[in-house]
C-alpha atoms as one frame of an Amber mdcrd trajectory, in Angstrom:
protein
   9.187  28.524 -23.172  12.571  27.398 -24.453  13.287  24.782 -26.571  15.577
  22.656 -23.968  12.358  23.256 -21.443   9.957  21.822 -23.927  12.450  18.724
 -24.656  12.510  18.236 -21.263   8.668  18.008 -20.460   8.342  16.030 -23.371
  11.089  13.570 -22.990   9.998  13.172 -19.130   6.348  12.177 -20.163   7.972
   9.832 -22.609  10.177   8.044 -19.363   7.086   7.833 -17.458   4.769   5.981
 -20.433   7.557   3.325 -20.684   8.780   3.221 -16.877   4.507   2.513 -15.969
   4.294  -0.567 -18.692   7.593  -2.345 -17.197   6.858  -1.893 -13.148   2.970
  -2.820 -13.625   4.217  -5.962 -15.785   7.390  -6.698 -13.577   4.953  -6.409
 -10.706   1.696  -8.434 -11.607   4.103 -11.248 -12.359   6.164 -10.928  -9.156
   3.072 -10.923  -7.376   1.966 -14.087  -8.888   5.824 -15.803  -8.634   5.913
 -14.878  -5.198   2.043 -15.900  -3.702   2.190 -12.491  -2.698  -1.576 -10.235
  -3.253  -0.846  -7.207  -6.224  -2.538  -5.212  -3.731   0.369  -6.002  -1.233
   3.008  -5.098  -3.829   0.912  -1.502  -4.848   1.234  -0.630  -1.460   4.710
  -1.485  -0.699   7.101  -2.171  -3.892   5.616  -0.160  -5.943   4.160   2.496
  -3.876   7.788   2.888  -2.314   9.261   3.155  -5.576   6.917   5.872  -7.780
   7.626   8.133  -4.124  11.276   7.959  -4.607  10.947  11.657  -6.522   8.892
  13.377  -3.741  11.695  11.792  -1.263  14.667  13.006  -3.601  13.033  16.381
  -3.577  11.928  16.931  -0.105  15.412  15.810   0.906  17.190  17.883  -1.228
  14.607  20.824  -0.323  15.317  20.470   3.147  19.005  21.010   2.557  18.394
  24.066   0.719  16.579  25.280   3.261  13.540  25.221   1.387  10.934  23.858
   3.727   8.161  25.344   1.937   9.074  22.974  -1.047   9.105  20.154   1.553
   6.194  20.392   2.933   4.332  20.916  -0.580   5.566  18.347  -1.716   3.942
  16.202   0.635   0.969  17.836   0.999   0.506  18.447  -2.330   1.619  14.784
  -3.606  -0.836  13.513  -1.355  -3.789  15.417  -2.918  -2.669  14.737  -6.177
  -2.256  10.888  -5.748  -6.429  11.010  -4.483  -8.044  13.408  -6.448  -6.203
  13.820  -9.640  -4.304   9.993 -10.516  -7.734   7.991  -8.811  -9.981  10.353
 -10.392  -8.182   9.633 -13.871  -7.649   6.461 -13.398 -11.440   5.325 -12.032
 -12.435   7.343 -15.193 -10.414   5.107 -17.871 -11.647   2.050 -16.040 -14.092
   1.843 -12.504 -11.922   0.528 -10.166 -12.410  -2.242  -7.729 -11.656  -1.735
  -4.268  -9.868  -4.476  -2.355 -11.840  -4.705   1.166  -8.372  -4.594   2.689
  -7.951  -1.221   1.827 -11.202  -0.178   3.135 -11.189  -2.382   6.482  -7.176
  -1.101   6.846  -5.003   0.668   4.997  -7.294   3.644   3.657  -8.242   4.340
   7.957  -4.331   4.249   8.806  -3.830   6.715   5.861  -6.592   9.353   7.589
  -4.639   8.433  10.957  -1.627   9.421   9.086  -2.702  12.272   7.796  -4.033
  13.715  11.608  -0.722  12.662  12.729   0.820  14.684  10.569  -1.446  17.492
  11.186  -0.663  17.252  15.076   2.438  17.553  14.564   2.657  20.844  12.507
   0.123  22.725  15.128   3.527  24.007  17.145   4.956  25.271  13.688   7.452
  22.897  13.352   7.976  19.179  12.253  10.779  18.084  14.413  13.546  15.228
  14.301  11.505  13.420  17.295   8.387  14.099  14.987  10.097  12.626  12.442
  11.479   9.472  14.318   7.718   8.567  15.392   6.798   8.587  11.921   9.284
   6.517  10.204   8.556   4.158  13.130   4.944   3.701  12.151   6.248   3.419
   8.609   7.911   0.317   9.923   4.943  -1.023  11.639   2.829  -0.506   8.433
   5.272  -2.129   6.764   5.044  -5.353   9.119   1.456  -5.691   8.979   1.548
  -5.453   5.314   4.224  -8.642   5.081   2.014 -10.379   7.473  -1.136  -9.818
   5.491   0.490 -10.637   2.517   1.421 -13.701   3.532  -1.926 -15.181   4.850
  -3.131 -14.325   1.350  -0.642 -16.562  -0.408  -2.547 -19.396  -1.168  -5.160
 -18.003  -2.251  -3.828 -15.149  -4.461  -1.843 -18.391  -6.380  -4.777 -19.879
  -7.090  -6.232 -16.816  -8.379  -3.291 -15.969 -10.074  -3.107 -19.541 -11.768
  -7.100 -19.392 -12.719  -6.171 -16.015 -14.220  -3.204 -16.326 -15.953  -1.853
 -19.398 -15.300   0.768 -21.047 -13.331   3.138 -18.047 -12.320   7.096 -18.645
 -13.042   9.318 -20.510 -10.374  12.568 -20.278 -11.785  14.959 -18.083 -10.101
  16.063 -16.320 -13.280  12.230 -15.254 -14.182  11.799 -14.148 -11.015  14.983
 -12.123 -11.422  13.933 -10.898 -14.243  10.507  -9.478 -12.783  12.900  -7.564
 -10.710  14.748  -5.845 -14.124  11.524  -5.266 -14.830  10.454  -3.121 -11.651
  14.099  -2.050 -11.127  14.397  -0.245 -14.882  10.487   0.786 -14.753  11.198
   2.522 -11.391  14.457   4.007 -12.791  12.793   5.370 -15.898   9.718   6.936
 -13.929  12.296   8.962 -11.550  14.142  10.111 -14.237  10.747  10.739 -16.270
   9.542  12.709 -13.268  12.777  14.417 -12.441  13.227  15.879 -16.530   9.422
  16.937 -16.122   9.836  18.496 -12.614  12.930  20.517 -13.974  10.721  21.814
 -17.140   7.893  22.668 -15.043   9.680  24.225 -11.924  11.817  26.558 -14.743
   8.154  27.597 -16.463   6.136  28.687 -12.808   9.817  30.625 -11.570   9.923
  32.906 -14.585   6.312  33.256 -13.763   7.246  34.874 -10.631   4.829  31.818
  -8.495   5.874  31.412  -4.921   8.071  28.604  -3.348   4.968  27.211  -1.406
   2.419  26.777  -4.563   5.276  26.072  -6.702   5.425  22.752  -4.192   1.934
  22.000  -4.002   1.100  22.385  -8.000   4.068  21.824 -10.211   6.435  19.736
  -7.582   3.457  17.762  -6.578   1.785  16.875  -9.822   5.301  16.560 -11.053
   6.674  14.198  -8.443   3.359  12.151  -8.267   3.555  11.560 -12.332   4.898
   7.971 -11.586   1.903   7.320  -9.273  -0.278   8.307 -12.551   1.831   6.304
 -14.998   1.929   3.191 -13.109  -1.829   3.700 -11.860  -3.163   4.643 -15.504
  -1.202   1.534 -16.859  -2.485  -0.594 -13.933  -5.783   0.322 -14.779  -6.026
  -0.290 -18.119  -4.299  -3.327 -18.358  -6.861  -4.827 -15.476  -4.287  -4.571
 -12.557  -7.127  -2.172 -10.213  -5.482  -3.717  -6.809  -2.239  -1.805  -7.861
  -3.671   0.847  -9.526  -5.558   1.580  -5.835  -2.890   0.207  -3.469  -0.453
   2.268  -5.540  -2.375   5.370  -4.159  -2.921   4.580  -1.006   0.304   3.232
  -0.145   2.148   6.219  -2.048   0.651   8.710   0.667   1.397   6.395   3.603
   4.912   6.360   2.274   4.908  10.248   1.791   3.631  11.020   5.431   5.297
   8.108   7.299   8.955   8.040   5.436   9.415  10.478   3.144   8.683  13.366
   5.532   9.657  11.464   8.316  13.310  10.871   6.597  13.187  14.655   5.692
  12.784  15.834   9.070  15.817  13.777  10.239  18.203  14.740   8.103  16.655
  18.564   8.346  19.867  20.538  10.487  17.151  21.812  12.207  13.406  20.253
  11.303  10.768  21.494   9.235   9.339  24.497   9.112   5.981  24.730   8.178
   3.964  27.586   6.523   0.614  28.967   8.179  -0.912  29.279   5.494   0.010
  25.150   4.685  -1.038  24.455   7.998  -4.674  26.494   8.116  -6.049  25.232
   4.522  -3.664  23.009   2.334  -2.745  20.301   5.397  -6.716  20.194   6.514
  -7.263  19.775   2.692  -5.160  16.972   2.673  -6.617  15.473   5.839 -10.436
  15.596   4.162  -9.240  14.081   1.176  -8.245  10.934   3.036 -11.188  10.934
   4.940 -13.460  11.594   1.880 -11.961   8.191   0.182 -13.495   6.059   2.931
 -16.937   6.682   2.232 -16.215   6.611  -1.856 -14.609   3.615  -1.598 -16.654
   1.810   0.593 -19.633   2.769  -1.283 -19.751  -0.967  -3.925 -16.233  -1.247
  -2.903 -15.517   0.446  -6.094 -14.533   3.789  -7.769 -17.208   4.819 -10.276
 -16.385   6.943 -13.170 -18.758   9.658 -12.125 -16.893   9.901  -8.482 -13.716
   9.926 -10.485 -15.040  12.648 -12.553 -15.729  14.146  -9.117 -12.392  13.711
  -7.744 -10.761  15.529 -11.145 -12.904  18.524 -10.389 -12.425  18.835  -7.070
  -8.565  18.696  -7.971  -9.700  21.757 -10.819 -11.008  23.565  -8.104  -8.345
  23.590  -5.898  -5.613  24.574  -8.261  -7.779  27.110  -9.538  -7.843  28.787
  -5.706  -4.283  28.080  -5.424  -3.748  30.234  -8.345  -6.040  33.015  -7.353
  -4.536  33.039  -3.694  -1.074  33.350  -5.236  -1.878  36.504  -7.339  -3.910
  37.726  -3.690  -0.479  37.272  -1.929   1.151  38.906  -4.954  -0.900  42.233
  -4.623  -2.330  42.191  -1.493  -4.115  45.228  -1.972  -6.254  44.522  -4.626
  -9.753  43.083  -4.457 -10.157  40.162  -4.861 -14.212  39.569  -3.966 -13.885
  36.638  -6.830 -11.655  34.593  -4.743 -13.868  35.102  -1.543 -17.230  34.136
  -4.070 -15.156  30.847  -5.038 -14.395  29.705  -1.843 -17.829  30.480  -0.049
 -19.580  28.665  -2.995 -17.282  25.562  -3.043 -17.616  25.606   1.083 -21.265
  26.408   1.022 -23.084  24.780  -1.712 -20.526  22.493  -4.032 -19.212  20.268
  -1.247 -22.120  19.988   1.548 -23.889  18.807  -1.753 -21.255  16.388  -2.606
 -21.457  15.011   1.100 -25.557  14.362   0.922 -24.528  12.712  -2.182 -22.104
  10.085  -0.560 -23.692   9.778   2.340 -26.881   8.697   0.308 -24.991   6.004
  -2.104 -22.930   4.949   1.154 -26.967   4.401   3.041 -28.596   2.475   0.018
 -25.231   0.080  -0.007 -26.205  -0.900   3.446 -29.559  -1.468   2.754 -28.113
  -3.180  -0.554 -25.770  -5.466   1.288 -27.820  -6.356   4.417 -31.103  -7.573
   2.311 -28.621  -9.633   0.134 -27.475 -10.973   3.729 -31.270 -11.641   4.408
 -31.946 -13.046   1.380 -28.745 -16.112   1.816 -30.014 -16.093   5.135 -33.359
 -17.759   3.832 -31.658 -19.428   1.546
């Protein structure tokens, strides 16, 4: 590793510590200024904002003619933002789920992600495919203003209970937009300094364009999701810390690849290997948050310590299918062991588990429903 690579990495994760502290404190009190619910603002300001890298990149990837990088991205920002920044983050701190996340946003992210799946069955994400999908991104975007707004009066009154009356003056206001507008600033150029570092380390390693996207790019380009969810968390903010995740992977299925496959000359590629494991991945990932979070409408730090080894496992095939492709002669009985045993035993398990918690929170909830009932 070279000196100007280790500046880089370093500097970058710098960027992003700073950049997380002024959007999460430029947009709790715009929130608040505005009547407008944090969750609303994690799913749209901020959401938009810590997926400007995976946009810049997939953009310029598609350019280059780099689809594999593209989709990656995506894909791999998407199972990042779940398993590895919520797993973190509900680890520091449980996290409390917002019921509008479970009632709608978290089941248009799993319609998302089979939408997205659909599309790449033919091979190829097209400019018509990409149209539909940045006009569902405007849809979302519409029911999101119009929730937001019904929640006004109350989320002022919470907000003045909380932490008082909220600022009215035009110039504060403004200057809870500084706020988001330098925090977003420094986590792009945090992300970008620690992308470069990172890309320059797995190239030398020889590691393909396709797992260079969905590990390095992905983890890369989702670290200001983590700094901004991290920060969110501890500093009590667990409506942006969630709605930042959520609304990060709506914003990388709906717009980000939807604006990449527009500007494309000729569409998207996609890989069969993406589309037979890492896309279906992705898919269950969304679908595995609805029972998690539904479950106490929170994130405990056991399922977050769940979600971080989930993520383990998944780089760890990543890695061992990369050498496979590498050498594909060799024998690799190890890499069919892990998978069977993770398909097999590790996750059925996991299921039983969830299902169970999600069963006893019914029961929980419907005798506490009996019980006002006799009240």
């Amino acid at each position: 590793m070279s000196v100007e690579t280790l500046i880089f990495l370093i500097a970058g994760f710098a960027l992003l510590a700073i950049g997380g502290e002024l959007l999460v404190r430029g947009s709790t009190k715009l929130a608040g200024a505005l009547g407008i619910s944090p969750l609303v603002i994690g799913l749209t300001v901020v959401a938009f904002g810590t997926s400007a890298p995976e946009l810049a990149v997939s953009v310029n990837a598609a350019f280059m003619d780099q689809a594999d990088i593209a989709i990656g991205n995506v894909v791999g920002s998407n199972i990042a933002n779940v398993l590895l920044i919520l797993g973190i983050s509900a680890v520091v701190a449980p996290l409390m789920v917002n019921v509008q996340l479970i009632r709608i946003d978290i089941p248009i992210m799993i319609g998302a992600s089979v939408v997205m799946w659909v599309m790449c069955l033919d091979g190829m994400i097209s400019r018509l495919d990409g149209i539909i999908l940045v006009m569902l991104l405007i849809s979302y975007l519409t029911l999101a203003v119009v929730l937001g707004r019904r929640e006004s009066r109350r989320v002022a009154a919470e907000y003045a209970a909380a932490q008082g009356e909220p600022p009215k003056e035009t110039s504060r206001i403004l200057l809870q937009f500084v706020f988001i507008i330098a925090g977003l600033g420094l986590l792009v150029l945090g992300a970008n300094w620690f992308v470069e570092g990172a890309v320059s380390i797995a190239k030398a390693l020889g590691v393909s364009e396709l797992i260079i996207g969905l590990t390095v790019v992905a983890i890369g380009t989702s670290m200001p999701e983590l700094a901004a969810s991290i920060v969110a968390s501890v500093k009590g903010q667990r409506d942006i810390a969630a709605g930042n995740v959520i609304g990060s992977n709506l914003f990388n299925i709906l717009c980000i690849l939807g604006i990449t496959a527009l500007v494309a000359p000729a569409g998207i590629k996609v890989d069969p290997s993406a589309l037979n494991f890492d896309i279906p991945i992705m898919t269950a990932v969304a679908v595995a948050c609805f029972p998690i979070f539904f479950h106490g409408q929170r994130i405990e730090r056991w399922e977050g310590a769940l979600f971080l080894f989930y993520y383990a496992a998944y780089m760890i095939y990543l890695v061992m299918d990369s050498v496979r492709a590498k050498d594909p002669s060799g024998d690799y009985a190890t890499l069919r062991t892990f998978g069977m045993v993770m398909m097999t035993v590790v996750v059925p398990l996991t299921v039983v588990t969830l299902l169970v918690c999600v069963v006893r929170q019914v029961r929980h909830n419907a005798a506490a429903r009996r019980g006002d009932s006799a009240c």
